[in-house]
N, C-alpha and C positions, 0 to 999 in steps of 0.2 A: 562429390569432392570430399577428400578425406582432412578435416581440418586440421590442424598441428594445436600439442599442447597448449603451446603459445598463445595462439589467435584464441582458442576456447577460454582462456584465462583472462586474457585481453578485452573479450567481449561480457565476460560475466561479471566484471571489475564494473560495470557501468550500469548496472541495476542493484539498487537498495537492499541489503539485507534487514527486515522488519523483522524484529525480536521481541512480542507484547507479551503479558502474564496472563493467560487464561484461566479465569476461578472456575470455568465450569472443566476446564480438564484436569484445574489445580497444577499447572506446571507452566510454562516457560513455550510460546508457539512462534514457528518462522515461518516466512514468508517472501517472496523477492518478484511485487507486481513490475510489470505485467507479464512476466515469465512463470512465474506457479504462487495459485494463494500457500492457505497454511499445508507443509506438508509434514511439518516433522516439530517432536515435541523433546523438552529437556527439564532435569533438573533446573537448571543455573543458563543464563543469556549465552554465556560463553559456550556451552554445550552444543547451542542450538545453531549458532555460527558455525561451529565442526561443523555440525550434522549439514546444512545449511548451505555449505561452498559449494561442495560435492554433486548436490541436489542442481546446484543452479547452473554448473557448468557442465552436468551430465543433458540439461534442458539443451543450453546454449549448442553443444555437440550436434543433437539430432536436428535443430535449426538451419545451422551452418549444413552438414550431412546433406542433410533433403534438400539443400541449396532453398530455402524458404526464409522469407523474410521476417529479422528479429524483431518482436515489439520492440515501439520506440524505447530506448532506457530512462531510465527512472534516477539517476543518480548525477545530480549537480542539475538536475531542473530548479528554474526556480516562478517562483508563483507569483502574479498578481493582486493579488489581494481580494480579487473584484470574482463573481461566478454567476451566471443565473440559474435560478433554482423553479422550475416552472412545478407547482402543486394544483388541485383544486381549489376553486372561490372556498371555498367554504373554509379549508383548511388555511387560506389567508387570511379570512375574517376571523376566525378563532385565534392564530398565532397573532395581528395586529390589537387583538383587544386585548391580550394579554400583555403583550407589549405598554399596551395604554394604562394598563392598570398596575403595571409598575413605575407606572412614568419611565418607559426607555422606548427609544427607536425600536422598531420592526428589525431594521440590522442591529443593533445592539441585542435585541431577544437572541434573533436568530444564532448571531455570532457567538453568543455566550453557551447555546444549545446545543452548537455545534464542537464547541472546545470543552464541553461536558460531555459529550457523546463518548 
């Protein structure tokens, strides 16, 4: 089936356009999970948006196209708070002693590592 502008704009409206600074490429990188990681890089955040729409509803086209099913969208999800993280014993025991010897929760460490990440 051949989709309509319309519908290809419609569906690509519904996943995240991610715009982060990358120092190892020194520029400006986008991304639109779970439709394509980084594929295009810019000056300026605004650039990478251009580059960025095109990219995501040239995706959304060959989906629709191939009659094949969209990943779920990424835009207006919202989150629990809560995840499990299953690691190694060991790597538990290392991240909880650390934890201890700041005096903070295991979830306080982790939480703090994760919004440093």
């Amino acid at each position: 089936m051949k989709p309509t502008r319309q519908q290809i704009r419609e569906h690509s409206r519904r996943y995240l356009k991610v715009v982060e600074w990358s120092t190892e490429d020194n520029a400006f990188v986008g991304s639109a999970p779970p439709i394509i990681g980084q594929c295009c890089h810019g000056e300026t955040e605004a650039a990478v948006v251009r580059k960025l729409t095109p990219i995501v509803e040239a995706w959304v086209e060959i989906f629709l196209r191939d009659d094949r099913p969209l990943p779920k969208p990424s835009a207006g999800r919202t989150f629990s708070g809560k995840f499990l993280v299953r690691v190694p014993p060991e790597v538990h025991r290392r991240a909880a002693l650390k934890a201890m010897a700041r005096g903070e929760s295991l979830n306080q460490f982790v939480a703090e590592a994760i919004a440093n990440a």
